[in-house]
N, C-alpha and C positions, 0 to 999 in steps of 0.2 A: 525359220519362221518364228524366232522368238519373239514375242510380245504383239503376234496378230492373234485380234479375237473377233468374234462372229457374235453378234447380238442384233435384236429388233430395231425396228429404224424408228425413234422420236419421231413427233412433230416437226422440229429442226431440222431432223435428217431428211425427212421428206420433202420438203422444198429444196435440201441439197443437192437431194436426188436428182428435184424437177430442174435445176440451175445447170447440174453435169449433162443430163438428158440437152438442154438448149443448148449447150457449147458442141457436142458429138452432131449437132444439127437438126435434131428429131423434131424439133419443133411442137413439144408437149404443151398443152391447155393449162395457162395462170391458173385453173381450180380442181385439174384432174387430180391431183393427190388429196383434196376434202372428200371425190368419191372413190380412189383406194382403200383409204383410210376404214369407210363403213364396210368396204366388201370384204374385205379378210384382213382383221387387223394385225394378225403376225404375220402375213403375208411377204411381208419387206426386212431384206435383209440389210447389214453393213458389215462390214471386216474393218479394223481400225489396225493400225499399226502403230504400236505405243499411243493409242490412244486418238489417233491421227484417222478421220476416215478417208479410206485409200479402196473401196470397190462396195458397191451396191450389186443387188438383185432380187427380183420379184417372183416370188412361188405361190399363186394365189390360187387359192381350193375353189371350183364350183363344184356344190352339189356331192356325190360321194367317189365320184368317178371319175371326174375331168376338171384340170390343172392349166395355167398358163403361165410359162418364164417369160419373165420379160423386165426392161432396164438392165440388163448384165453390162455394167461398167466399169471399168478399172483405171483408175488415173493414171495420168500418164508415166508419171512418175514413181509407178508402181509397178507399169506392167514389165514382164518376161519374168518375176520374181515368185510365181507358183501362188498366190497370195488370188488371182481369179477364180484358178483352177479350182482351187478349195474352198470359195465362197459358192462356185458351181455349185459341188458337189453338195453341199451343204442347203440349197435351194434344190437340187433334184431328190435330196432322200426326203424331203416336205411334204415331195408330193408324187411318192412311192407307192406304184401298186395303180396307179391312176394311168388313163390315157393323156397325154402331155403335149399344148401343142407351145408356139412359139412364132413370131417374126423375126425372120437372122436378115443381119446386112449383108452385102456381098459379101465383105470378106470376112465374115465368120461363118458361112455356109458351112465350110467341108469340117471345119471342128465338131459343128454341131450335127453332121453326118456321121462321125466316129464315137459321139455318144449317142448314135441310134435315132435320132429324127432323119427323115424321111421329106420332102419337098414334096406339097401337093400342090402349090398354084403361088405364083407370084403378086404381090400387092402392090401396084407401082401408083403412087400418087399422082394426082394431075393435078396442077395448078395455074392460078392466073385468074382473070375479071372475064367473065362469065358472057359473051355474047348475047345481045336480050332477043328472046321470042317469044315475052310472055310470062307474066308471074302469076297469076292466078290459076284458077280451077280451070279442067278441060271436058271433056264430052263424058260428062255424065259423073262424076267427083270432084268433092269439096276441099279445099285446103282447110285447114286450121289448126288453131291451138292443139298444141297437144294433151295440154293440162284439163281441158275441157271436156276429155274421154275419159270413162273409168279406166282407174288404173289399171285392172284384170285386163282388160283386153289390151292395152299396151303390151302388158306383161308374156300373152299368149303368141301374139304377135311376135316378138323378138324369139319368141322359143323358137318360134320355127326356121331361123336365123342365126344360132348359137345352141351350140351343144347339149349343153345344161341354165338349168334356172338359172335366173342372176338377178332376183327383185329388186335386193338393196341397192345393187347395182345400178338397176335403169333405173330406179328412184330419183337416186342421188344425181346420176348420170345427165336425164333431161329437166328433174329440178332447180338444179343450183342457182341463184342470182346470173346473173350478166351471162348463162346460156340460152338460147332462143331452141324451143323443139314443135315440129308442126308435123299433122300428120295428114295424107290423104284421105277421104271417106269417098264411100260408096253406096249405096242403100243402105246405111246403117253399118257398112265394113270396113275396119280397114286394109287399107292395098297400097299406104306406104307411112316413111317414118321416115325425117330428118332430123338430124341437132347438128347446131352450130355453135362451136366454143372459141373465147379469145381466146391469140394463141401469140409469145413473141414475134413470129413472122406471119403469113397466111393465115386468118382463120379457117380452125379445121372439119369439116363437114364429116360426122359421122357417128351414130350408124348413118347411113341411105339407103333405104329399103323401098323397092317401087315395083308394083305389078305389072307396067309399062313403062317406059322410053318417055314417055307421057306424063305420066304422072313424077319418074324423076325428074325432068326438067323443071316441073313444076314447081316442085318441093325444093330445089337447089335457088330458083331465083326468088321464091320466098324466103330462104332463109341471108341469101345473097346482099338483102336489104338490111342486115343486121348486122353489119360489118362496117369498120369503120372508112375503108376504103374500097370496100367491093372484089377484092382478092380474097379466094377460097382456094381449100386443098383437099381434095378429097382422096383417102386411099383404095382404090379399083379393082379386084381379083382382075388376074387377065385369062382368067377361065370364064370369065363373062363379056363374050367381047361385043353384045350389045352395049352392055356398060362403057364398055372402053372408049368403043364408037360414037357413045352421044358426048361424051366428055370432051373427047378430041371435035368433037363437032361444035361445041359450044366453046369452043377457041381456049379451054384449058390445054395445058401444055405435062409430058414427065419431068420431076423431077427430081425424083427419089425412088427406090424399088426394095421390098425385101419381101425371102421365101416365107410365107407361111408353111411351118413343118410341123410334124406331129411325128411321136413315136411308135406308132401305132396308124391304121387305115384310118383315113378322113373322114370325120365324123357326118354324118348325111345331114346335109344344109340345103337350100333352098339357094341353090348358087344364083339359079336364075333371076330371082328379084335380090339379089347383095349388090348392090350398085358400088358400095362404100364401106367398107369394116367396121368397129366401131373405134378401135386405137389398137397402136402398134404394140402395147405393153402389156394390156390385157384383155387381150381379143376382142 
């Protein structure tokens, strides 16, 4: 291990990250490291080898008690040389003490079973051009802008959706240039929540938050018009398999899947209205 060191990930390093994350497939958002960057700035790690970066990983704190890994990559020309394993380890003592969760690929499930995450529900993406039945509002709620609502109640909204707070988070998240975010209203409520961000392949839809079947269809062909070719990808719990069912109904197809785990009992979410996660890197 002579001349591997573990330090913060630059500016630089951060679109490296996002470049390694596109070549492993993940198909990560052109702007999602401007909103890692606000939500836990040491959050990101690198290992370099003589100087050389050779593995990434994300240990990002919400709140005082709950953590997400995510990006754990080791080039290729690096891996089976113990130089992962210690970048791990290095990202789990971050965020020590904490409930931890995590989306594994297939094949790094059972490792990440031998450091004690645990599989509560599979995220399987669905993609493709979206069958149309309708893009606007339905019986009785409003599509719209999402910017348009106080930010508190966005804010309240996603709680009940994710674990712990994450303001700067959904700030950054639905504000950024070139992402589109639209929410359902009700008498004054909201009862759902889309963002759509460029992405190298699919643009990817999510969060999706919907109190009906209804109002997600809604919200996906609204955001649907914001794409440059009309291909979305949304990622699905298959613990909600009304979700699953309208997706597969609206002629998306899978094409990607990985375990959401946690170290620890699943933290109580509102599975029922998660139509769509919000990213695979930090939850």
């Amino acid at each position: 291990m002579t001349g591997f060191e573990i330090g913060g990930a630059s500016a630089a390093d951060m679109e490296l990250i996002r470049r390694w994350a596109d070549e492993e497939g993940w198909n990560p958002g052109h702007s999602d490291r401007f909103v890692f960057a606000v939500t836990d700035p040491a959050g990101f790690l690198v290992g370099r080898v003589d100087g050389e970066p050779a593995a990434c990983i994300s240990a990002v704190r919400y709140g005082s008690a709950f953590g997400f890994i995510g990006f754990y990559i080791a080039r290729p020309a690096f891996r089976g040389q113990g130089y992962g394993i210690r970048l791990w380890r290095a990202g789990m003592e971050r965020l020590d003490g904490r409930l931890v969760g995590l989306d594994g690929v297939v094949d790094q499930q059972d490792n990440y079973r031998k450091s004690g995450f645990r599989s509560a529900w599979n995220n399987v993406r669905h993609e493709g051009v979206l069958q149309p039945n309708g893009s606007g509002g339905g019986a009785g709620f409003e599509v719209v802008d999402a910017a348009s609502l106080p930010f508190g109640l966005l804010a309240a909204y996603d709680r009940r959706f994710f674990p712990a707070p994450r303001d700067a988070f959904l700030a950054a998240w639905t504000g950024l240039p070139g992402r589109t975010a639209f929410a359902a209203v009700r008498d004054g409520r909201i009862e759902g929540l889309g963002v759509i961000r460029p992405c190298s392949g699919a643009s990817r839809v999510g969060p999706l938050y919907a109190s009906t079947p209804e109002v997600a269809s809604a919200l996906l062909h609204r955001l649907a018009e914001h794409t440059p070719d009309g291909v979305v990808a949304v990622d699905v719990p298959d613990v909600n398999p009304v979700a699953t069912a309208l997706l597969a109904g609206l002629g998306l197809t899978p094409s990607f899947e990985a375990a959401r785990m946690y170290t620890g009992p699943a933290p109580e979410v509102e599975l029922a209205g998660l139509y769509g996660v919000t990213s695979l890197e930090l939850g």
